[in-house]
N, C-alpha and C positions, 0 to 999 in steps of 0.2 A: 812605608805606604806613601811613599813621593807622588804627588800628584792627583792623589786622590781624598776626595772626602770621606770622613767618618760621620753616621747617621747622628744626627744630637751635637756635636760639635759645633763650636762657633768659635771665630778669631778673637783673641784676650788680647790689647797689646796696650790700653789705657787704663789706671783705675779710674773705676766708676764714680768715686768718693771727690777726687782732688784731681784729675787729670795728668797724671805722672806717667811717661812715657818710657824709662828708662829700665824696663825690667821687674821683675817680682822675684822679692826670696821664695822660698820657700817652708813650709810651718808642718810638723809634723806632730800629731797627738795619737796614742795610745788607745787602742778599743779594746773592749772585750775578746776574748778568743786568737789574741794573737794578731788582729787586724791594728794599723795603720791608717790611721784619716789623712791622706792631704793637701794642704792648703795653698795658694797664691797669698801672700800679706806684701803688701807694698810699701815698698822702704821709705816714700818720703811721708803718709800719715799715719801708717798703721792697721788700716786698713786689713782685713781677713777675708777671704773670699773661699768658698766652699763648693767646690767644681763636684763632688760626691766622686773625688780619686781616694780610693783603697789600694794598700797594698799588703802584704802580711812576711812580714819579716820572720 
């Protein structure tokens, strides 16, 4: 989807928390049903941030 916007989306690229510019891991937790929650956490405070990405493994 080069070049186009998705409805609801917004650009991530600081945390909100501590201002860290350098990227976010990744955090992945366990639902019910086989679903997958996840996360953006940010390496330099910790930080967890909940985009409401599912996926189901």
């Amino acid at each position: 989807m080069a070049g186009k916007k998705r409805a609801g989306w917004k650009k991530f690229e600081a945390c909100g928390s501590c201002g860290y510019k350098g990227g976010f891991h990744l955090a992945l937790q366990r639902r019910a049903g086989g679903q997958v929650s996840v996360k953006l956490k940010c390496p330099s405070c910790a930080k967890a941030f909940d985009l409401g990405w599912k996926i189901r493994l």
